[in-house]
N, C-alpha and C positions, 0 to 999 in steps of 0.2 A: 537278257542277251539280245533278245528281238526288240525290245522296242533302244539300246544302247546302235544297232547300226542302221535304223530307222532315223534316229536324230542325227546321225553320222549325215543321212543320206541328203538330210533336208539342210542340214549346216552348210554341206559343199554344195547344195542349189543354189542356196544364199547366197557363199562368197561367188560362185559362177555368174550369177545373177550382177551382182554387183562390176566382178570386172568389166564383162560386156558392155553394161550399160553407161560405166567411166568411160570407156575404150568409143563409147556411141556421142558424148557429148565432148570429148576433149580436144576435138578441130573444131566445133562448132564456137566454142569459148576458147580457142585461143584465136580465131578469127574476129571477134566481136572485143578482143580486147585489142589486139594489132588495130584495129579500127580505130579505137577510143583513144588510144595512144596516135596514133595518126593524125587525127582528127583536133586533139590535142595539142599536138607540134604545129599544126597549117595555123590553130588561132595564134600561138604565140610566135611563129614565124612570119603571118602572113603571105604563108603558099596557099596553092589549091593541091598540091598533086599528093601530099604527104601521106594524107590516107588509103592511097593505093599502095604504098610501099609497106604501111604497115601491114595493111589484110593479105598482100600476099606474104611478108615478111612470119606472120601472124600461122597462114595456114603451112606452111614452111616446118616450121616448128611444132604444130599441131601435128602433121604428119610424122615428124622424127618422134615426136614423147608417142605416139603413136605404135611405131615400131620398136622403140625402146620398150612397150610395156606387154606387146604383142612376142618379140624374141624369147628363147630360154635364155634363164639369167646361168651367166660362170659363177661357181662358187666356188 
């Protein structure tokens, strides 16, 4: 019985572990992709400005999936 909520204990560090750390890179990679995609439209456009519209377009977004995963979910 001791060691069943022992593994309980360690399983939910785990998943805890896990969301934080999603929760910790998920503006940093939605930044570096609004870049890449920016970056990507100025060569086949031939602008210069496009990759600022992504990376802020980029962290935009990163902050909503952000709150979307931070909120309690309705079920």
């Amino acid at each position: 019985m001791a060691d069943e909520h022992r593994d309980d204990k360690i399983q939910s560090a785990a998943i805890l572990w896990a969301r934080y750390s999603e929760i910790a890179f998920i503006i940093p990679a939605a930044i570096v992709v609004g870049l890449l995609i920016g970056k990507l439209l100025d060569h086949w456009l031939h602008t210069h400005w496009l990759f600022i519209a992504g990376v802020i377009v980029g962290a935009v977004l990163g902050f909503v999936q952000m709150i979307r995963m931070v909120s309690p979910r309705k079920e």
